[in-house]
N, CA, C, O and CB atoms as a CASP TS submission, in Angstrom:
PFRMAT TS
TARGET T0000
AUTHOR 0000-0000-0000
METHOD Language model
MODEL 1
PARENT N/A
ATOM      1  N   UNK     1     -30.888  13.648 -19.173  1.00  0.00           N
ATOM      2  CA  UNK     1     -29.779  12.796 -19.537  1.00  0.00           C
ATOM      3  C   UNK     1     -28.718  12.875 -18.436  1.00  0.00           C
ATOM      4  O   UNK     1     -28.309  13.981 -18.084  1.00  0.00           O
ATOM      5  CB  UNK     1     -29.192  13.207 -20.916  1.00  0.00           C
ATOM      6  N   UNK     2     -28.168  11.542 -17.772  1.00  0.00           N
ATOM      7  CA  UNK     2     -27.217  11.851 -17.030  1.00  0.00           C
ATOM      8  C   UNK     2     -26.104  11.879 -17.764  1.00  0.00           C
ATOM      9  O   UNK     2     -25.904  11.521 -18.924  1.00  0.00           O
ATOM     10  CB  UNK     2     -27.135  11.123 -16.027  1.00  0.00           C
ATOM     11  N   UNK     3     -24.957  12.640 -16.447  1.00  0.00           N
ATOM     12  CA  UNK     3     -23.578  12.412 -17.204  1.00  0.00           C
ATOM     13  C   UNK     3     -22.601  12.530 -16.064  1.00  0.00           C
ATOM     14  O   UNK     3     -22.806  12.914 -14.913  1.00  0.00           O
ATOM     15  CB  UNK     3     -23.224  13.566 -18.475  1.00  0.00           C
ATOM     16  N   UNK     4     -21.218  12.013 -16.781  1.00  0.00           N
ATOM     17  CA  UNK     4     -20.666  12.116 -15.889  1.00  0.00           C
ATOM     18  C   UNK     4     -19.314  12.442 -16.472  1.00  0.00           C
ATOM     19  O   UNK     4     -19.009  11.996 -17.578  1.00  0.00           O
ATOM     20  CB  UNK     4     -20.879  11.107 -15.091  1.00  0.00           C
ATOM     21  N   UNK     5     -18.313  13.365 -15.628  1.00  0.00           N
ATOM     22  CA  UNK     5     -17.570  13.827 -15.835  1.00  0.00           C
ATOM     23  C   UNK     5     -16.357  13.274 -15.596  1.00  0.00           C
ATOM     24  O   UNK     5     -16.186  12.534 -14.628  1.00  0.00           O
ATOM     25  CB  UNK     5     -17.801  14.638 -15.516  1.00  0.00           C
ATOM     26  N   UNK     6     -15.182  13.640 -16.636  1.00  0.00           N
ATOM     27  CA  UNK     6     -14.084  12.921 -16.399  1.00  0.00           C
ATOM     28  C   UNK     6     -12.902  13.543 -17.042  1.00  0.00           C
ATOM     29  O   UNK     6     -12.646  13.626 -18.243  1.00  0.00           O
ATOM     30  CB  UNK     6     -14.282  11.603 -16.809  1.00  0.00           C
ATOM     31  N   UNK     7     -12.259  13.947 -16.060  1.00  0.00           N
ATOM     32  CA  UNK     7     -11.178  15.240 -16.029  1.00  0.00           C
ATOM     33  C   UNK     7     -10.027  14.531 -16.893  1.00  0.00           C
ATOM     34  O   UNK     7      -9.859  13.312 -16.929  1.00  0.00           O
ATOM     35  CB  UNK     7     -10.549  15.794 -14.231  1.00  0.00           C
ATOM     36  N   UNK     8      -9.583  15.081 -17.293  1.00  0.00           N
ATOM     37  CA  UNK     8      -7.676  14.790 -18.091  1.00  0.00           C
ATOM     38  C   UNK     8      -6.225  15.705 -17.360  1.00  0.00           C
ATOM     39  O   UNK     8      -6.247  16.846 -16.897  1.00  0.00           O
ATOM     40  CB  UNK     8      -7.678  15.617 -20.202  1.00  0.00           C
ATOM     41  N   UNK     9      -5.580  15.191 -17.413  1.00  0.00           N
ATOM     42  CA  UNK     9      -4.724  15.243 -16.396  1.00  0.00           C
ATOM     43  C   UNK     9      -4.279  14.921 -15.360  1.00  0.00           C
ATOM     44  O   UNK     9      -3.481  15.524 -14.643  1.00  0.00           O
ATOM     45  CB  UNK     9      -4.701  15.700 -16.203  1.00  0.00           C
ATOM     46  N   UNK    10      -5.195  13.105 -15.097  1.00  0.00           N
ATOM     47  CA  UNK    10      -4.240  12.308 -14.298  1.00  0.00           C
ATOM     48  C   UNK    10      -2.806  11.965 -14.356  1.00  0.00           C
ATOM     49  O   UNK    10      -2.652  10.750 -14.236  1.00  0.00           O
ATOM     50  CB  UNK    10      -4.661  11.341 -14.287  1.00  0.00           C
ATOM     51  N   UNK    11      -1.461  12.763 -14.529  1.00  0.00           N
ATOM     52  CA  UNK    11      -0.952  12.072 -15.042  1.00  0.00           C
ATOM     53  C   UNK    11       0.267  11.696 -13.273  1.00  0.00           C
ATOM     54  O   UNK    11       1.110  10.806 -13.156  1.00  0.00           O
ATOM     55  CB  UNK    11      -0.497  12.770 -16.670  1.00  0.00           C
ATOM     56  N   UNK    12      -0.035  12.482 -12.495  1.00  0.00           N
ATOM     57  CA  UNK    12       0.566  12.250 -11.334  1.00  0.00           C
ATOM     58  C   UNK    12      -0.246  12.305  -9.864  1.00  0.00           C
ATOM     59  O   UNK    12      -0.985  13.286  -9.785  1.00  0.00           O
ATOM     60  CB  UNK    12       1.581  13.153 -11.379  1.00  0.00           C
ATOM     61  N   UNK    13      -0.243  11.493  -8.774  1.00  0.00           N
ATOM     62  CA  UNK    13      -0.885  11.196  -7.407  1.00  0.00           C
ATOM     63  C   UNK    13      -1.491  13.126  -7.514  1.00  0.00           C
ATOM     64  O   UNK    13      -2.620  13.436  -7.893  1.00  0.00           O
ATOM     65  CB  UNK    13       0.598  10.506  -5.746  1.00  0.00           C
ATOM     66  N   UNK    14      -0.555  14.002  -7.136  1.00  0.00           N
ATOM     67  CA  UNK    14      -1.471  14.929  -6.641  1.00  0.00           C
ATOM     68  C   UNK    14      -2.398  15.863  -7.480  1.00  0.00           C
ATOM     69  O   UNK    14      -2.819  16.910  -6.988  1.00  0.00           O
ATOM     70  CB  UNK    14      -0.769  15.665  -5.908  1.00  0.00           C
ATOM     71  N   UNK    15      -2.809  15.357  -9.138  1.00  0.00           N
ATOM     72  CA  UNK    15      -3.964  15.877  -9.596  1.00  0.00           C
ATOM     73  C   UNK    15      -4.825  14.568  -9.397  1.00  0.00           C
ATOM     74  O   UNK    15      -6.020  14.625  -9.686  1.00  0.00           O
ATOM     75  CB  UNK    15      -3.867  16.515 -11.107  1.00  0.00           C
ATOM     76  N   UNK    16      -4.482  13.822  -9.093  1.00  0.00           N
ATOM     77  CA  UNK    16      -5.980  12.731  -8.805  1.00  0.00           C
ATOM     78  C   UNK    16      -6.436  13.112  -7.960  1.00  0.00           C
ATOM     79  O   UNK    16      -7.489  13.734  -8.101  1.00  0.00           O
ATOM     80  CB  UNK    16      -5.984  11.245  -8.475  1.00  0.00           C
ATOM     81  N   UNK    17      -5.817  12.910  -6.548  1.00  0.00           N
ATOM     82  CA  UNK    17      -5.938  13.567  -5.436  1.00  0.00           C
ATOM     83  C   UNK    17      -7.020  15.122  -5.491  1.00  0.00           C
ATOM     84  O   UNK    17      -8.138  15.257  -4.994  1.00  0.00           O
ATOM     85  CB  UNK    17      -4.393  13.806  -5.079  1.00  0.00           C
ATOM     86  N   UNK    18      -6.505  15.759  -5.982  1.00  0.00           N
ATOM     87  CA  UNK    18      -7.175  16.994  -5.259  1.00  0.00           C
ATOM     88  C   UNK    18      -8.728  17.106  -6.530  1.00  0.00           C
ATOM     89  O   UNK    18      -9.731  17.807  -6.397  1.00  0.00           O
ATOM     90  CB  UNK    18      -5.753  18.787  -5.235  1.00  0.00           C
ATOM     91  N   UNK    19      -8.345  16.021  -7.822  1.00  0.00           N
ATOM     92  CA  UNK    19      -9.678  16.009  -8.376  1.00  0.00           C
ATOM     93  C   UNK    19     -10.728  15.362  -7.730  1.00  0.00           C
ATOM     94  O   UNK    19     -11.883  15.787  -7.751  1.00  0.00           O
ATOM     95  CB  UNK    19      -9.654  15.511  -9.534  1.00  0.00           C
ATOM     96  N   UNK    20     -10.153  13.737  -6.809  1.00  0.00           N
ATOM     97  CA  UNK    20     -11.303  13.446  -6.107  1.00  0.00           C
ATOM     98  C   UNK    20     -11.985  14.149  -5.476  1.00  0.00           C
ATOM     99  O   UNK    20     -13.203  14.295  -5.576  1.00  0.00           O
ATOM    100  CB  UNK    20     -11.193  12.757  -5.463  1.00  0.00           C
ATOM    101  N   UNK    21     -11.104  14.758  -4.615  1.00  0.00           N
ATOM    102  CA  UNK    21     -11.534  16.007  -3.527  1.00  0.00           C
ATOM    103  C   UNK    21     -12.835  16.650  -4.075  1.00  0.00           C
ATOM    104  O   UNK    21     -13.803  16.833  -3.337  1.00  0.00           O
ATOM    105  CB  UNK    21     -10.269  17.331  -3.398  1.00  0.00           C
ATOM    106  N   UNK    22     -12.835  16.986  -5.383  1.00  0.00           N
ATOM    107  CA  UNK    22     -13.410  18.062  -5.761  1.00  0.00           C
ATOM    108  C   UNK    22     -14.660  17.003  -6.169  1.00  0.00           C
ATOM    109  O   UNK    22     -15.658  17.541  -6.649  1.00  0.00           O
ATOM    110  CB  UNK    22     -12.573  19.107  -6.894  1.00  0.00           C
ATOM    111  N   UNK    23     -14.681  15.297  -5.986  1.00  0.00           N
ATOM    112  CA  UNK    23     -15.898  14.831  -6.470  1.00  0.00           C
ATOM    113  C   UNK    23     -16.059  14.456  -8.072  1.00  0.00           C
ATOM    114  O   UNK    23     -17.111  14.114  -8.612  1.00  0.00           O
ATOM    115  CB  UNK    23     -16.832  15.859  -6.100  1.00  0.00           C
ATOM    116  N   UNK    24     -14.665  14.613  -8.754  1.00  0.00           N
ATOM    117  CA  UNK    24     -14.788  14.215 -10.091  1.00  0.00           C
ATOM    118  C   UNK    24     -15.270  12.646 -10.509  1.00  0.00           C
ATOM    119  O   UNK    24     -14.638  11.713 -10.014  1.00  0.00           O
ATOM    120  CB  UNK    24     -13.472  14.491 -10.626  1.00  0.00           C
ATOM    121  N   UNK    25     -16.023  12.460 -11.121  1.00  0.00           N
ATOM    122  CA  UNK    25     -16.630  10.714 -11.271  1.00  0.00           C
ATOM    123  C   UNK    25     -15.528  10.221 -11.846  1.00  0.00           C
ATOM    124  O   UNK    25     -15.597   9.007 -12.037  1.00  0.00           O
ATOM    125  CB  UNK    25     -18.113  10.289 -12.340  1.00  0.00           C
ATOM    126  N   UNK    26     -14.091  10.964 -12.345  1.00  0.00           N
ATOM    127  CA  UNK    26     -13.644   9.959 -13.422  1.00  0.00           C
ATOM    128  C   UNK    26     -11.916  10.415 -13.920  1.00  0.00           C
ATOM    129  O   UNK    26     -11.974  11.640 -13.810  1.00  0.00           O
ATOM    130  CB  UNK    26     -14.902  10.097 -14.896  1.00  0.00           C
ATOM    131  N   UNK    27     -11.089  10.226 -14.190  1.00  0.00           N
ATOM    132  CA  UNK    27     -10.014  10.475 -14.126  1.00  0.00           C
ATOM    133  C   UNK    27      -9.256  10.271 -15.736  1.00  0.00           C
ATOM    134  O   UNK    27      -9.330   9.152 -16.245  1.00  0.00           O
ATOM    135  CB  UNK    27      -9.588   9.689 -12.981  1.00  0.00           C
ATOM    136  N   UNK    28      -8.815  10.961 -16.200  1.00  0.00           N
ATOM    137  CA  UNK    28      -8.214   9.842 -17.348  1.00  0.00           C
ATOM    138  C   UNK    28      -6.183  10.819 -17.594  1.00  0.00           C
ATOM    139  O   UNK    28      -5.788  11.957 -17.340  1.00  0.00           O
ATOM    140  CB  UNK    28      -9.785   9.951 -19.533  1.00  0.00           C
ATOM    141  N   UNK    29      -5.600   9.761 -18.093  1.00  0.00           N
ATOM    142  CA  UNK    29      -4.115  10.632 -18.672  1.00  0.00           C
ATOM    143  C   UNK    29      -3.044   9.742 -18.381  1.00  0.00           C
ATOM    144  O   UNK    29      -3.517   8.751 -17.824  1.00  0.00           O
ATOM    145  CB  UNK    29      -3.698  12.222 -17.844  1.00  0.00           C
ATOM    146  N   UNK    30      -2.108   9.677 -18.479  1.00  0.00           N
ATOM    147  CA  UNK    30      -0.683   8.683 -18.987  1.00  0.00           C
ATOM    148  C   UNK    30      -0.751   8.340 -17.370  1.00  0.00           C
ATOM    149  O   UNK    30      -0.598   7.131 -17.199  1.00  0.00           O
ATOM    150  CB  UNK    30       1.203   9.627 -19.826  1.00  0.00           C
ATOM    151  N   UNK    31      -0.950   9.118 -16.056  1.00  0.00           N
ATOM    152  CA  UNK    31      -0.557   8.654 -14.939  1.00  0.00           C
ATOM    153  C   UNK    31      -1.698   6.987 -15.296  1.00  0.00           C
ATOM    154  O   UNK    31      -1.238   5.983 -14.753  1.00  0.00           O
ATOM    155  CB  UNK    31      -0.900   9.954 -13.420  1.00  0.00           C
ATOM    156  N   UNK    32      -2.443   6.862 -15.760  1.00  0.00           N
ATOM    157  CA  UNK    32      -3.190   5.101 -15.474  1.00  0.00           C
ATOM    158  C   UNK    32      -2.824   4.489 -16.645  1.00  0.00           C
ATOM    159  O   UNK    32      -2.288   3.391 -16.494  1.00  0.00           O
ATOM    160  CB  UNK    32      -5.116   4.880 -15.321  1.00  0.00           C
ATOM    161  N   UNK    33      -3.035   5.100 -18.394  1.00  0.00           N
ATOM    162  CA  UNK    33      -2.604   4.432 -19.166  1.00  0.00           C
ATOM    163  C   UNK    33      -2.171   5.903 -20.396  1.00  0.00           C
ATOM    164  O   UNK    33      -2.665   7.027 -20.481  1.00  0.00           O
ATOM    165  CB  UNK    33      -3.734   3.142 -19.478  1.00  0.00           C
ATOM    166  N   UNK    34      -1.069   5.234 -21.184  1.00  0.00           N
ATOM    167  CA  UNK    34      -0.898   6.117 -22.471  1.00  0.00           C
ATOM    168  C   UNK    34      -1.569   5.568 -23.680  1.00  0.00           C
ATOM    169  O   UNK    34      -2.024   4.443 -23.478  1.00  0.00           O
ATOM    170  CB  UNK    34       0.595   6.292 -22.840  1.00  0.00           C
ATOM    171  N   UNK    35      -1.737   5.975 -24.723  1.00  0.00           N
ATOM    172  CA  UNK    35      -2.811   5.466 -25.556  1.00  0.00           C
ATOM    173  C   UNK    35      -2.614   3.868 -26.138  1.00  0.00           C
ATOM    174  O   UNK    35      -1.481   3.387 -26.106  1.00  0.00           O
ATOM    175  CB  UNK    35      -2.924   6.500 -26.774  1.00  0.00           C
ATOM    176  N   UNK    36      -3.489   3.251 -26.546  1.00  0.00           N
ATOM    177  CA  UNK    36      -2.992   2.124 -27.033  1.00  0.00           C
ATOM    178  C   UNK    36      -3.507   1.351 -28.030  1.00  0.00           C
ATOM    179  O   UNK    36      -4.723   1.302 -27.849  1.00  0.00           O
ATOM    180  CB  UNK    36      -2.868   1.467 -26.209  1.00  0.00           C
ATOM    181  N   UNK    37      -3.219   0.775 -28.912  1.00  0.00           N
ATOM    182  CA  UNK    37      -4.207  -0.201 -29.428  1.00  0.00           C
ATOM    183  C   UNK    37      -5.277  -0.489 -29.026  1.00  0.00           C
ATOM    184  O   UNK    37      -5.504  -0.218 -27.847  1.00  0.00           O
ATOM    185  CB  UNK    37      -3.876  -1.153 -29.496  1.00  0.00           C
ATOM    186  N   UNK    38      -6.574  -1.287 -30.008  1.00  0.00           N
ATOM    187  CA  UNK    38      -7.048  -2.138 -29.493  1.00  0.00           C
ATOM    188  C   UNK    38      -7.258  -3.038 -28.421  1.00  0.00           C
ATOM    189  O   UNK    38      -8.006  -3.005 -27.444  1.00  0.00           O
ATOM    190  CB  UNK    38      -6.941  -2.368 -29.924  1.00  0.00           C
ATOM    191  N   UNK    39      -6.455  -3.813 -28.816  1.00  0.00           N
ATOM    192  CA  UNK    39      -6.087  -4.909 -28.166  1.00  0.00           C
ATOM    193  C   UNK    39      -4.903  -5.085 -27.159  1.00  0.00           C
ATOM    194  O   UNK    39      -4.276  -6.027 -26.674  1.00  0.00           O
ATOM    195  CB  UNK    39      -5.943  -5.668 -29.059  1.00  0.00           C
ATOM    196  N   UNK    40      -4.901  -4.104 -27.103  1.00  0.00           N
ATOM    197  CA  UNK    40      -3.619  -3.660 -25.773  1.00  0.00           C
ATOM    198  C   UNK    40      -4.753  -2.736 -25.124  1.00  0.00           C
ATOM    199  O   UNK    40      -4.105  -1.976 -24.404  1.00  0.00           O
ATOM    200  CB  UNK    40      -1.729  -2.544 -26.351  1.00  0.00           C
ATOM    201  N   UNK    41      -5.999  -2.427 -25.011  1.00  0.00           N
ATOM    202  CA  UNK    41      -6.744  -1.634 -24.073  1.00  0.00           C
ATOM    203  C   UNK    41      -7.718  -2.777 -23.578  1.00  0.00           C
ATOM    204  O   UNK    41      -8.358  -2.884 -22.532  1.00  0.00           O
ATOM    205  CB  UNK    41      -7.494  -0.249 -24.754  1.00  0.00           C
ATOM    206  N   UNK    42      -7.589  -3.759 -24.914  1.00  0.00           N
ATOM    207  CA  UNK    42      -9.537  -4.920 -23.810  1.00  0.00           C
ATOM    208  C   UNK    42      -8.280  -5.465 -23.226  1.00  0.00           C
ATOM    209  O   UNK    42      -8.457  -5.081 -22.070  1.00  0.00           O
ATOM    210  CB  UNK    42     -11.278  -6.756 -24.966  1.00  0.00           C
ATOM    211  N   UNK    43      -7.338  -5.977 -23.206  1.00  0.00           N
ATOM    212  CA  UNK    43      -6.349  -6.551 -22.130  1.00  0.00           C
ATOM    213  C   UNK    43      -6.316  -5.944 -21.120  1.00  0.00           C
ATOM    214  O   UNK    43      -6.475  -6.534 -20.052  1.00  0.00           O
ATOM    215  CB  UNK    43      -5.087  -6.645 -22.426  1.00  0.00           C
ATOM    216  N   UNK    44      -6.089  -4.524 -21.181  1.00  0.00           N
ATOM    217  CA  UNK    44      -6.164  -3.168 -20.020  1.00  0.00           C
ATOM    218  C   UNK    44      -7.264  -3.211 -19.397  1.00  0.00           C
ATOM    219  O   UNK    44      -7.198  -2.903 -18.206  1.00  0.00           O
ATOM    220  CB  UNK    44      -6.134  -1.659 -20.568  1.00  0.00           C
ATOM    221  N   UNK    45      -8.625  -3.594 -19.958  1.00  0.00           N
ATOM    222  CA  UNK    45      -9.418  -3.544 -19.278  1.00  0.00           C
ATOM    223  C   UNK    45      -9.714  -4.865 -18.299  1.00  0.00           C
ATOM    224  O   UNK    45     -10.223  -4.695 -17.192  1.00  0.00           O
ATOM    225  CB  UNK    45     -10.261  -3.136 -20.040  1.00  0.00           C
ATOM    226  N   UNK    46      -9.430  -5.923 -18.688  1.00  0.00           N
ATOM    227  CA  UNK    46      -9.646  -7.281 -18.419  1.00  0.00           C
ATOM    228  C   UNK    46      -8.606  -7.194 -17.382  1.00  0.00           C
ATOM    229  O   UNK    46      -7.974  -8.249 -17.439  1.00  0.00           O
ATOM    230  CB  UNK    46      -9.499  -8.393 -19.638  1.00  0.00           C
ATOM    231  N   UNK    47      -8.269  -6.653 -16.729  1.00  0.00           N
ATOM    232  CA  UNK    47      -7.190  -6.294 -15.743  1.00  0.00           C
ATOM    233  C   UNK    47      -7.376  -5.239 -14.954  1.00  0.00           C
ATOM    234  O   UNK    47      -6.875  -5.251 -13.830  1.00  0.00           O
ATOM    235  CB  UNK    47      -6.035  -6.059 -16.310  1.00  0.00           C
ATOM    236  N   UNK    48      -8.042  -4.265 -15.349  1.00  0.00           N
ATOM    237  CA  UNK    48      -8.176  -3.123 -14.494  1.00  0.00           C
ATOM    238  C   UNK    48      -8.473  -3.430 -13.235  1.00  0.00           C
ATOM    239  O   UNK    48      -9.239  -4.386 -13.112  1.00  0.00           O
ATOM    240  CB  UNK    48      -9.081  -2.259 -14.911  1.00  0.00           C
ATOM    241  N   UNK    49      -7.994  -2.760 -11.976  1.00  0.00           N
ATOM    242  CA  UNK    49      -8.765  -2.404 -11.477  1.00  0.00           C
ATOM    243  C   UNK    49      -8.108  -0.886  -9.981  1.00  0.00           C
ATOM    244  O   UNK    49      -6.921  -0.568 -10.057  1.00  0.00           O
ATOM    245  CB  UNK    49      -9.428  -3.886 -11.185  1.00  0.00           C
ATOM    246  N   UNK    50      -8.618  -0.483  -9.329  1.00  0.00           N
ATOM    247  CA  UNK    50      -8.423   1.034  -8.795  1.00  0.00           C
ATOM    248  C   UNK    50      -7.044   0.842  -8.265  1.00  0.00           C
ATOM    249  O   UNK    50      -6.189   1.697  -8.491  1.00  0.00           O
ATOM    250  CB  UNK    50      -9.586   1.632  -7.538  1.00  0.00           C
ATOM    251  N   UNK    51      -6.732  -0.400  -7.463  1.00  0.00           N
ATOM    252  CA  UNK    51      -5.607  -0.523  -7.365  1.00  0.00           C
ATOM    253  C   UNK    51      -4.566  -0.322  -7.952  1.00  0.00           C
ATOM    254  O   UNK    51      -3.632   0.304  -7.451  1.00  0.00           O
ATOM    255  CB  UNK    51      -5.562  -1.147  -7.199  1.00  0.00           C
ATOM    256  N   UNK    52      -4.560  -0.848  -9.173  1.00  0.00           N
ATOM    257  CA  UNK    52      -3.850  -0.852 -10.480  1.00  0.00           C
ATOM    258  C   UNK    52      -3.425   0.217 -10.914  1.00  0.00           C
ATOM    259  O   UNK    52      -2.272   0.340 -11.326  1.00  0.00           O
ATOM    260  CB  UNK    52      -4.491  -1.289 -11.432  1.00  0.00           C
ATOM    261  N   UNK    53      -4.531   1.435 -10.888  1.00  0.00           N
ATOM    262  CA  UNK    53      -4.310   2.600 -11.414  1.00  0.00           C
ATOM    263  C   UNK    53      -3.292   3.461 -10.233  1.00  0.00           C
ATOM    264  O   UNK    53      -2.529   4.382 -10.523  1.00  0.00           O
ATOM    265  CB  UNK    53      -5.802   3.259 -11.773  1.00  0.00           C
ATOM    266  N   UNK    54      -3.472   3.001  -9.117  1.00  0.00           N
ATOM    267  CA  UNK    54      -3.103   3.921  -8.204  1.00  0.00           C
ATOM    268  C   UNK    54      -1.666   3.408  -7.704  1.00  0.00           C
ATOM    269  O   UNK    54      -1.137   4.076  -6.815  1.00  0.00           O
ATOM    270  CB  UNK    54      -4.212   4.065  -7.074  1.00  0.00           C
ATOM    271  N   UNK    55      -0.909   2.151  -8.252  1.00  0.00           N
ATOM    272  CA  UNK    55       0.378   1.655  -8.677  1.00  0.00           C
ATOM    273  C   UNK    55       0.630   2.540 -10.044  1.00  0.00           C
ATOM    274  O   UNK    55       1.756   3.021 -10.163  1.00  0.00           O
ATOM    275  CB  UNK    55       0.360  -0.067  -8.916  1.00  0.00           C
ATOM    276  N   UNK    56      -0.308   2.783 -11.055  1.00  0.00           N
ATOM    277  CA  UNK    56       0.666   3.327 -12.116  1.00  0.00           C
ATOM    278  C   UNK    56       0.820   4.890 -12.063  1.00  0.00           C
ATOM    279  O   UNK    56       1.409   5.549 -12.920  1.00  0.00           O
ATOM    280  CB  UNK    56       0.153   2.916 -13.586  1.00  0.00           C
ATOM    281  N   UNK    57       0.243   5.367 -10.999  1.00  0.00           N
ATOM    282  CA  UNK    57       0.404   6.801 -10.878  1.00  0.00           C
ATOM    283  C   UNK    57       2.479   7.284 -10.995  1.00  0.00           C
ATOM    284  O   UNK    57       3.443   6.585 -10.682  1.00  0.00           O
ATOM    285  CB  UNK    57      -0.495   7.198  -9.057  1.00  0.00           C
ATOM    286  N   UNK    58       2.456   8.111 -11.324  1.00  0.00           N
ATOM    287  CA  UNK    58       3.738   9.028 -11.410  1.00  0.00           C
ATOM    288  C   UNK    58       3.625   9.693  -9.742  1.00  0.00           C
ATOM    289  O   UNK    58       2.699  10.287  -9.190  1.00  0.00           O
ATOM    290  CB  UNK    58       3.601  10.431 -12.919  1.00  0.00           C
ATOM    291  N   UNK    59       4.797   9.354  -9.321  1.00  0.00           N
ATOM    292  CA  UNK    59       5.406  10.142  -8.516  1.00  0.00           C
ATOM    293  C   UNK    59       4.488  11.555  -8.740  1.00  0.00           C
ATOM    294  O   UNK    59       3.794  11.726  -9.743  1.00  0.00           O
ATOM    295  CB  UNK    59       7.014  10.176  -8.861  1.00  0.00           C
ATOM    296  N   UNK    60       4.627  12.713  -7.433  1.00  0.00           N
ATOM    297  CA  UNK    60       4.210  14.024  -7.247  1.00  0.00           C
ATOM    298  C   UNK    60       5.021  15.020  -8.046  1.00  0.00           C
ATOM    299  O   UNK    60       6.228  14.946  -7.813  1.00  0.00           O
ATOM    300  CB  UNK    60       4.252  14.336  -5.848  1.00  0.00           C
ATOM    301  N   UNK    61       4.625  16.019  -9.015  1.00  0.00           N
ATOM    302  CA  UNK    61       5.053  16.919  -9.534  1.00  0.00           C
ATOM    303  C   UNK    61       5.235  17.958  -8.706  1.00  0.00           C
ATOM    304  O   UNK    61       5.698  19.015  -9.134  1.00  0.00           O
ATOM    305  CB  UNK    61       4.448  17.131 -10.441  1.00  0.00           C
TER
END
């Protein structure tokens, strides 16, 4: 079975950062989105894209 991993605690540039580093497939936490509805996430998705996420990052802790 494959899988793939996907860390928590994106919520600012330098834990994305040093998770890519490390090769993480996947990112998740308030730095791209905070929780949401339904229908406030297929909108989120119908919009996504890496760019996007890497505008909603938080400033460096």
């Amino acid at each position: 079975m494959a899988m793939t991993e996907v860390a928590a605690g994106g919520e600012t540039v330098r834990p994305r950062s040093w998770l890519q580093r490390l090769g993480c497939g996947g990112i998740q936490g308030y730095g791209i989105s905070p929780p949401m509805d339904r229908a406030a996430a297929e909108d989120f998705m119908r919009t996504f894209t890496p760019m996007t996420a890497t505008r909603l990052m938080l400033p460096m802790a």
